[in-house]
C-alpha positions as CSV (number, residue, x, y, z in Angstrom):
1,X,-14.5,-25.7,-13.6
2,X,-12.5,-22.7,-13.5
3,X,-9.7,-21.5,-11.0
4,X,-9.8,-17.8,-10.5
5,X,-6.6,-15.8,-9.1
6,X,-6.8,-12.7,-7.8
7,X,-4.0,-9.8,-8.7
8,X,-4.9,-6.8,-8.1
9,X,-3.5,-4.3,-5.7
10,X,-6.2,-5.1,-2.8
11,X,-7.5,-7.0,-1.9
12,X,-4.9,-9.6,-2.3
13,X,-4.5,-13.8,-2.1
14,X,-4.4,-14.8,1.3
15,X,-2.5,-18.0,2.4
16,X,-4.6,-21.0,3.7
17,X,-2.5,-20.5,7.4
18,X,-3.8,-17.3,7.5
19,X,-7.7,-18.2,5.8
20,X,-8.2,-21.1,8.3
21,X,-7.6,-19.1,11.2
22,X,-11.2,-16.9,10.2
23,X,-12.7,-20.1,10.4
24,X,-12.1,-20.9,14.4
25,X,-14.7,-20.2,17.4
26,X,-14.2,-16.2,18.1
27,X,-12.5,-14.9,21.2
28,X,-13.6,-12.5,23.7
29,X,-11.6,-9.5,23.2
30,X,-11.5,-8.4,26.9
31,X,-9.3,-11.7,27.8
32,X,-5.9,-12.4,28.9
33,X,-6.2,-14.8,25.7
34,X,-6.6,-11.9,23.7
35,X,-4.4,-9.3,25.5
36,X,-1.7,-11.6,24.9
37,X,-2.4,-12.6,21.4
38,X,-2.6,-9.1,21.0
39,X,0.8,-8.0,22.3
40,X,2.6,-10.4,20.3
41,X,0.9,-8.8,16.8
42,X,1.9,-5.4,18.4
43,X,5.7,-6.3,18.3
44,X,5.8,-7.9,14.9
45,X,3.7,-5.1,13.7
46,X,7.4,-3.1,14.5
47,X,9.3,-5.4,12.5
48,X,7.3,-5.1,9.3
49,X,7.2,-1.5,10.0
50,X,10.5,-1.5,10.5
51,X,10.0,0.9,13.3
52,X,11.1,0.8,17.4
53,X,7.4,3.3,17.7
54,X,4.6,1.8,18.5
55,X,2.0,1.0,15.7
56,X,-2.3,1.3,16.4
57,X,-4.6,-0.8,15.1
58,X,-8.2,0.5,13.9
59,X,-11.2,-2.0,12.5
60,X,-11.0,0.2,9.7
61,X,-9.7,0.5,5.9
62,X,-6.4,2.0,5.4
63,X,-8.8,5.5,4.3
64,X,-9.4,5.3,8.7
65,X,-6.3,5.6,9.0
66,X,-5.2,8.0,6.6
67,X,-8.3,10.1,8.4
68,X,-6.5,9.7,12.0
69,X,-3.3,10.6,10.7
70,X,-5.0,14.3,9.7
71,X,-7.4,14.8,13.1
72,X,-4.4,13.5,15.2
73,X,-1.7,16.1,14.4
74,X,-3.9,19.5,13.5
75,X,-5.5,22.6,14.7
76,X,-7.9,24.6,12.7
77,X,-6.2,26.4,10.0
78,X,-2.9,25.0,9.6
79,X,-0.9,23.9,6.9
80,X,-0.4,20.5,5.1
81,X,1.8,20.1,1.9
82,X,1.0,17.1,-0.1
83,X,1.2,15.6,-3.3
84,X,-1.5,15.1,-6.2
85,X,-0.3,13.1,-8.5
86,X,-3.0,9.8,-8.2
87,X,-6.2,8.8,-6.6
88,X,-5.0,8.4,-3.6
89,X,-2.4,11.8,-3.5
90,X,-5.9,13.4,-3.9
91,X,-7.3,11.7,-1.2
92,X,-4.7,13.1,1.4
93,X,-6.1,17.0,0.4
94,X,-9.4,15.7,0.2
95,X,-9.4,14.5,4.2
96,X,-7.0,17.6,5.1
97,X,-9.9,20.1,3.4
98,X,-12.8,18.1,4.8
99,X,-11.2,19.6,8.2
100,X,-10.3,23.1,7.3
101,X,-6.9,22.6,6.9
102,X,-5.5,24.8,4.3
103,X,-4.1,22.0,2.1
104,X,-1.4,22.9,-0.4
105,X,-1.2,20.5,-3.3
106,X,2.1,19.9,-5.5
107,X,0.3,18.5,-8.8
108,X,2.5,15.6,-10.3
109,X,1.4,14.6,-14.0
110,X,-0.2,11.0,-13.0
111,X,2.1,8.1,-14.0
112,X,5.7,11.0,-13.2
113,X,6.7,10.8,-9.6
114,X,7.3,14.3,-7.2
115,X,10.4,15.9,-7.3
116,X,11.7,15.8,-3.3
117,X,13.7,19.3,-4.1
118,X,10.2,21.1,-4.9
119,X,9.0,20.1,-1.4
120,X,12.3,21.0,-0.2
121,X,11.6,24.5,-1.5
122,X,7.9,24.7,-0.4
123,X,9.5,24.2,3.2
124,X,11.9,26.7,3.0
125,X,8.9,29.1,1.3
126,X,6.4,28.3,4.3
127,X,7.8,27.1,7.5
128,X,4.8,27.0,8.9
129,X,3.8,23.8,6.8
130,X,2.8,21.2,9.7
131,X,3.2,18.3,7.5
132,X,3.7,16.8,4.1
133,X,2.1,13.9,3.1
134,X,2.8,11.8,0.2
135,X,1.9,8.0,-0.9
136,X,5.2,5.1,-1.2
137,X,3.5,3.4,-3.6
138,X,0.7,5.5,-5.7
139,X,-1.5,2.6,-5.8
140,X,-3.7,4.1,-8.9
141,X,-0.4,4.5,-11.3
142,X,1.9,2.2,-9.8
143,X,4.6,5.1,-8.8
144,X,6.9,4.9,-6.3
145,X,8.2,8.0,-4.1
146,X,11.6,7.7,-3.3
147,X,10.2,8.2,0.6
148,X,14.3,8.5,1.6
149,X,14.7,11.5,-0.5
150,X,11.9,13.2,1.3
151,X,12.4,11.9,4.9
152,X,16.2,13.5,4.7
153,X,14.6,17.2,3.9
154,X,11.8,17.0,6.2
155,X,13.8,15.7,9.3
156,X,15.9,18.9,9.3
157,X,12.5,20.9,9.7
158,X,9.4,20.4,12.4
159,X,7.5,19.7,9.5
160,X,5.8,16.1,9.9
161,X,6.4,13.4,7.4
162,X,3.4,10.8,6.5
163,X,3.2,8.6,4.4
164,X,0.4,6.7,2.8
165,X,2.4,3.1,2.4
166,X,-1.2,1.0,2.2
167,X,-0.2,-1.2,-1.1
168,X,4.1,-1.0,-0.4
169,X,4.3,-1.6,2.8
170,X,5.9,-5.5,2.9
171,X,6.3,-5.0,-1.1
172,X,8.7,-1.9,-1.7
173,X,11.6,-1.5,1.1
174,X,10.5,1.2,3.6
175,X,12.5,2.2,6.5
176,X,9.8,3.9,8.9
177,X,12.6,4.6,11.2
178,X,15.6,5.0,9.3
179,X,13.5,7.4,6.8
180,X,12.2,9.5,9.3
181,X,8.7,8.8,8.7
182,X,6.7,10.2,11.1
183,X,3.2,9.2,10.6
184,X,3.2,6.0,8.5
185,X,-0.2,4.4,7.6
186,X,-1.3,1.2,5.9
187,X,-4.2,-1.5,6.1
188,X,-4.2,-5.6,6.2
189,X,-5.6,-6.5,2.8
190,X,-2.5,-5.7,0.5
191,X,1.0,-6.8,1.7
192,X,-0.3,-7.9,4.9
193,X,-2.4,-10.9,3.4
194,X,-5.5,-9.9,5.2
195,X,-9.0,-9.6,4.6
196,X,-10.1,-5.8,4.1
197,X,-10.6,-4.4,7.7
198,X,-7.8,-3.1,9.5
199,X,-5.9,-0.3,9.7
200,X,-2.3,0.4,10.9
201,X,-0.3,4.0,11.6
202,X,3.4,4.3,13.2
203,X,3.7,7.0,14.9
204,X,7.2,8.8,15.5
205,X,8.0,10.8,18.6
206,X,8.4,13.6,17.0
207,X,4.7,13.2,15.8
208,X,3.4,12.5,19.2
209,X,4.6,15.8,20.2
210,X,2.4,17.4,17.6
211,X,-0.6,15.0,18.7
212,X,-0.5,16.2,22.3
213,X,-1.4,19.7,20.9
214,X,-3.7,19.0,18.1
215,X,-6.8,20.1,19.0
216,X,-9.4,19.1,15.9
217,X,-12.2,17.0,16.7
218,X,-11.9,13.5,17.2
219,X,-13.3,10.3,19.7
220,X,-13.0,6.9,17.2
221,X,-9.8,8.3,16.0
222,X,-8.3,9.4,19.1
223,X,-4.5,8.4,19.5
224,X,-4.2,9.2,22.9
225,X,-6.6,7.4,23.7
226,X,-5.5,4.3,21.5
227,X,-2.3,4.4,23.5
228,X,-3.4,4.7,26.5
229,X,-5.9,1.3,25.7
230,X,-2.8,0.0,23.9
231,X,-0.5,-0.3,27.5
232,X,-3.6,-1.7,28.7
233,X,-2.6,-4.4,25.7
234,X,-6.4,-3.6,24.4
235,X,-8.3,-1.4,22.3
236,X,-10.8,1.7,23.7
237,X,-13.2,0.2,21.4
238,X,-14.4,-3.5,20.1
239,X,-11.0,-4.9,17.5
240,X,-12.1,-6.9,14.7
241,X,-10.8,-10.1,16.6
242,X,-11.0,-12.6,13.6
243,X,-8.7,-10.4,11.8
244,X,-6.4,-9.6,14.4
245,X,-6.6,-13.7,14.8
246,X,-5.4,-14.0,11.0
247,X,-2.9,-11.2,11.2
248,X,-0.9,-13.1,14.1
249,X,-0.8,-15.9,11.2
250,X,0.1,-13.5,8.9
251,X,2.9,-11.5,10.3
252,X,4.2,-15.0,11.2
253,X,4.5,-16.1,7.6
254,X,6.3,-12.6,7.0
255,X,8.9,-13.0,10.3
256,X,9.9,-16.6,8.5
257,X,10.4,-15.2,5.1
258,X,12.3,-12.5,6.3
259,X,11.9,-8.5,5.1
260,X,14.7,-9.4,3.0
261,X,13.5,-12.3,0.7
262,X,10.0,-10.7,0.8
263,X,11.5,-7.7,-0.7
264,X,13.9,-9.6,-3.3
265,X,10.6,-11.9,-4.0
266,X,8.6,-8.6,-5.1
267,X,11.5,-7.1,-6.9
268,X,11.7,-10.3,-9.1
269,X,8.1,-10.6,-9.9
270,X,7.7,-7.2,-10.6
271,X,11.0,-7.2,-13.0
272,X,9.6,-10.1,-14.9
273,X,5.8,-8.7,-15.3
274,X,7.6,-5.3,-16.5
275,X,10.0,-7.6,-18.7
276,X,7.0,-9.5,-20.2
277,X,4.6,-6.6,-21.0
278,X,7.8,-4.4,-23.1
279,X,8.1,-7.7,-25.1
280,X,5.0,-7.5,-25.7
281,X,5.6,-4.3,-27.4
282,X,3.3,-2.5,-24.6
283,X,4.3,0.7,-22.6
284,X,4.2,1.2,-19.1
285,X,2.5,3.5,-17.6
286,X,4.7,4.6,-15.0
287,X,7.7,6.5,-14.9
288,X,9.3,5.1,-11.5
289,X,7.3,1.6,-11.4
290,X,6.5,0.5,-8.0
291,X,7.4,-3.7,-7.2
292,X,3.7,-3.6,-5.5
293,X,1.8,-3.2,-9.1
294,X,2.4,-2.3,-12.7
295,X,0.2,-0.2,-14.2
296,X,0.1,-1.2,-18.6
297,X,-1.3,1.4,-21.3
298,X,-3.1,-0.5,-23.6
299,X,-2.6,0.2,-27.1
300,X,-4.8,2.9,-29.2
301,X,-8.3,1.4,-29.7
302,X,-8.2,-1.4,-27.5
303,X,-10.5,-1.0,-24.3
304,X,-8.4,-1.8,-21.5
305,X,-11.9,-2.5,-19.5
306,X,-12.4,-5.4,-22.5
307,X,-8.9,-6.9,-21.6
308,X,-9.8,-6.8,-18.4
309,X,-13.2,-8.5,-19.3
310,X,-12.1,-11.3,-21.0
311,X,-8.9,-11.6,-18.4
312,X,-11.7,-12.4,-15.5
313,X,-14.6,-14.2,-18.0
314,X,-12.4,-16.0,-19.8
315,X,-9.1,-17.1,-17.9
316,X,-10.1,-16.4,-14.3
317,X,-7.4,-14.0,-14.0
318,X,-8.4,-11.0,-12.0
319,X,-6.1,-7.6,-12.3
320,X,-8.0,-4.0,-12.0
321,X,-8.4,-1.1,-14.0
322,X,-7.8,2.4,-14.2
323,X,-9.4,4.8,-11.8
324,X,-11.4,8.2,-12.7
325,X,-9.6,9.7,-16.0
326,X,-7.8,6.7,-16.7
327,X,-10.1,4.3,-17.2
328,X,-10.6,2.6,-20.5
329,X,-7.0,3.2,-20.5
330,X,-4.6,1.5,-18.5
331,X,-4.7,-1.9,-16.5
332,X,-3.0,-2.8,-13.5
333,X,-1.6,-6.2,-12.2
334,X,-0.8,-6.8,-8.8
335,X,2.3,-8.8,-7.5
336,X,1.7,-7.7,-4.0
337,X,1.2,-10.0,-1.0
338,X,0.7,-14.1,-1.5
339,X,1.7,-14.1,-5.0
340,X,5.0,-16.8,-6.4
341,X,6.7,-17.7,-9.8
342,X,3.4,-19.1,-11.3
343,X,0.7,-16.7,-10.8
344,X,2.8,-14.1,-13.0
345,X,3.2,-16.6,-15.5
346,X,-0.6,-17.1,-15.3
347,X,-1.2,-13.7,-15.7
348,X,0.8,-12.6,-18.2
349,X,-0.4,-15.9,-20.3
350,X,-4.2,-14.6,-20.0
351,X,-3.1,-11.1,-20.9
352,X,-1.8,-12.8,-24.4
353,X,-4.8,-14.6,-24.9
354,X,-7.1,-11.7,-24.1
355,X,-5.5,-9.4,-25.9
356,X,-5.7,-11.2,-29.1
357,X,-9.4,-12.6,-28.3
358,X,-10.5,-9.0,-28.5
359,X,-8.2,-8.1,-31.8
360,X,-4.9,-7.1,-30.9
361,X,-2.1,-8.8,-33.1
362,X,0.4,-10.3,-30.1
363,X,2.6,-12.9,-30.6
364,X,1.6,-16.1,-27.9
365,X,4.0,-16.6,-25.5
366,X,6.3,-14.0,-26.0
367,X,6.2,-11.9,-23.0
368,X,5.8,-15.1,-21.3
369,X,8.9,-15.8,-22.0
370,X,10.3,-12.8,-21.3
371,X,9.1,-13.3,-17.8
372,X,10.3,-17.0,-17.7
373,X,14.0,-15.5,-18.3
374,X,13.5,-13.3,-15.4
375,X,12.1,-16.1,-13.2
376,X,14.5,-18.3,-13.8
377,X,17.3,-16.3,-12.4
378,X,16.2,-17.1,-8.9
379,X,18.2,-19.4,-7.0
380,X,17.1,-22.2,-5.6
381,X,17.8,-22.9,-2.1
């Protein structure tokens, strides 16, 4: 018999509140049952987003969403700004191109983090830049944009602000509001504790001004007509009810933690998986580490895809790899989501163990340790 745990950035563990509400008899979705089950997510969907907008919900992967952020706010042959520096910065010019807008990209050497004066300066080049989009949490490096920096130069313009927050949102502080994020997307199966499946975007005033204009093709995707469905406490088309189901369980779990242990509870994890992989005498990869993921260079001539091999094979520890020219090169653990004191220890214990099954000289049980110092600071209530 062996147990398995899952850390990588998505999907995520999900708690057994939140797995054994999959399991009961489906509801009709065109129901007061639903309708009102359905309002109640809608208003503790503001409190993780830490938003007073209202947030829409697509059965979709957090890529829908980042799609309706683009076909929502444009007309043909505008201007986006946004920043390449990962998998998923590429992603943003990838959708904005697949719909002829004239994409600008400010290329950030994966694993640095964007400088917000150098899109400060590509607003004050080109004011006719609609929007800038960036990612919190650069899922593929482990990055994090300092989103506040950004928010305070692009409020003072009519540039939009959007922001892929899939893996930080309920993991790194974000401020929708307070930041002046104006489009802000994520999905269910990272901080939310969800299955894969839905999609979430926040959407500023400022922004719906720009969505009342836009005039790119669209019908799934179509804001205006998500919130007109959305007084209506409903959805113009079928919601994945199971999920929305689970995500009542889940945001409940969140409201009793509180944003402000959740966020303390990442920080620590994250401090002591950081801690235990420099003991290890291991670099991150990283400049500006994220509290969602770390992303670890594994030393000349080991195979990080190996480690990662014998991690999952070996110890039932599942973490992920590195993406496109990474590869081979870097893995990435997760403490994003449903993950305590013990599954760090578990993972770093299996990263020991695997590094030395496939050669690596490591001395067992030092970074575990070095995360055990870390872990121990918490104060018990």
């Amino acid at each position: 018999m062996k147990k398995t745990y899952l850390l990588t950035p998505g999907p995520t563990q999900i708690p057994p509140e939140v797995l054994s509400t999959q399991a009961r008899p489906i509801i009709h979705h065109r129901t007061k049952e639903y309708m009102d089950l359905f309002d109640e997510v809608n208003e503790d969907l503001k409190y993780l987003f830490q938003t007073k907008n209202i947030v829409l919900s697509f059965a979709a992967s957090g890529t829908g969403a980042m799609e309706s952020s683009v076909v929502n706010i444009f007309s043909p042959d505008e201007k986006a700004l946004f920043v390449r520096g990962g998998k998923f910065g590429e992603r943003w010019g990838e959708i904005c191109e697949a719909y002829g807008i004239q994409s600008i990209p400010i290329d950030v050497e994966w694993g640095d983090v964007v400088n917000p004066e150098v899109i400060d300066k590509h607003l004050q080049k080109d004011p006719e830049i609609k929007a800038v989009y960036t990612s919190h949490c650069e899922t593929s490096t482990g990055v994090l944009t300092d989103i506040q920096a950004i928010g305070e130069i692009v409020s003072k313009t009519p540039t939009l602000l959007v922001v892929d927050a899939v893996s930080a949102l309920g993991a790194c502080e974000l401020r929708t509001d307070d930041w002046s994020v104006d489009l802000c997307v994520s999905g269910s199966q990272k901080g939310m504790m969800l299955p894969p499946g839905l999609s979430f975007v926040s959407v500023s005033e400022k922004a719906w001004k720009a969505v009342e204009t836009s005039t790119l093709p669209k019908y799934y995707w179509d804001y205006r007509s998500a919130k007109k469905m959305l007084d209506k406490s409903q959805t113009p088309f079928t919601p994945s009810v199971s999920l929305i189901v689970g995500l009542k369980a889940a945001l409940k779990l969140i409201k009793e933690e509180g944003m402000e242990m959740i966020l303390k509870r990442h920080e620590r994890l994250a401090e002591a998986t950081r801690s235990a992989v420099k003991s290890l005498g291991l670099k991150l990869f990283s400049k500006v580490p994220a509290n969602a993921v770390t992303a670890i260079v594994m030393p000349e001539g080991v195979d990080a895809e190996k480690v990662r091999g014998v991690m999952d094979k070996k110890f039932g520890i599942k973490v992920a790899g590195g993406q496109e020219k990474l590869k081979g090169k870097i893995i990435r653990i997760a403490h994003l989501g449903y993950v305590e004191t013990f599954d760090i220890l578990a993972s770093i214990s299996a990263l020991e163990m695997s590094l030395s099954n496939v050669g690596y000289p490591v001395e067992l049980g030092k970074g575990v340790r070095a995360a055990q110092e870390v872990l121990c600071r918490e104060e018990v209530e």
